[in-house]
C-alpha positions, -999 to 999 in steps of 0.1 A, spaced: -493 422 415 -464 446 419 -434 421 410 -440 410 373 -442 445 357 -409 451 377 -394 418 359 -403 427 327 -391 457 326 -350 465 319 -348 498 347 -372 475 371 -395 507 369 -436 501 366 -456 523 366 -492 517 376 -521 536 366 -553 533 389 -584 546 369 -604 573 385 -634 548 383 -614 529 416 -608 561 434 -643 589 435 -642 592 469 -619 597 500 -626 567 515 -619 543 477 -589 564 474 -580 552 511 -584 516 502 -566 517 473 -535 529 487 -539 507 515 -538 475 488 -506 490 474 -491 494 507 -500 459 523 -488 445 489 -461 468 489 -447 454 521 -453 416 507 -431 422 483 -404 441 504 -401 413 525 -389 390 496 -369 420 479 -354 447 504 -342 470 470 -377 478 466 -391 511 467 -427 528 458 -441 562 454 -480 569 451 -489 604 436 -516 619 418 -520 611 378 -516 645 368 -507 658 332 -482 629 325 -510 604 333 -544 617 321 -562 590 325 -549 577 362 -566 589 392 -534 576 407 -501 567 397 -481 536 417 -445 538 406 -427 512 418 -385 504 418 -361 474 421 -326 493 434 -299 469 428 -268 493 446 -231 494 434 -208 515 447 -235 539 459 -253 538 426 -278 519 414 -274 501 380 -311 494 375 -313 534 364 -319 553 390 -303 585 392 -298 588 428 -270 581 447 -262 569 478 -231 568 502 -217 535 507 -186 510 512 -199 476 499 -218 463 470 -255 455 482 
């Protein structure tokens, strides 16, 4: 689920939209996330780089309840050359 939008794309950024239809209540909004977690960690297992942020939809995303953004880091010298723009402190390639 998580894994072949992050192959297709060059940064290894995808961003999921969850429709507002999966999410009217508390307790929808609950099982959702818990799907993206358990699948999350699925995928984690097999690829340790990534990494996954669940917020609201918000202006950016209109029509999303929910957004799932989900990154492959690939670390070099502290920085990652799939495009994120964080760094990190490090002494090895990883």
């Amino acid at each position: 689920m998580m894994l072949a939008p992050v192959d297709r794309s060059p940064d290894r950024l995808a961003i999921l939209e969850v429709p507002p239809d999966l999410v009217r209540t508390n307790a929808e909004a609950d099982a959702n996330e818990a799907i993206v977690r358990r699948e999350f960690n699925r995928a984690k297992q097999e690829r340790p780089g990534l990494v996954v942020l669940i917020e609201s939809g918000g202006e950016d995303f209109p029509n999303a309840a929910l957004i799932v953004a989900v990154h492959e880091h690939k670390w070099v010298g502290g920085r990652c050359v799939n495009g994120w723009p964080d760094t990190r402190i490090c002494d090895t390639t990883d």
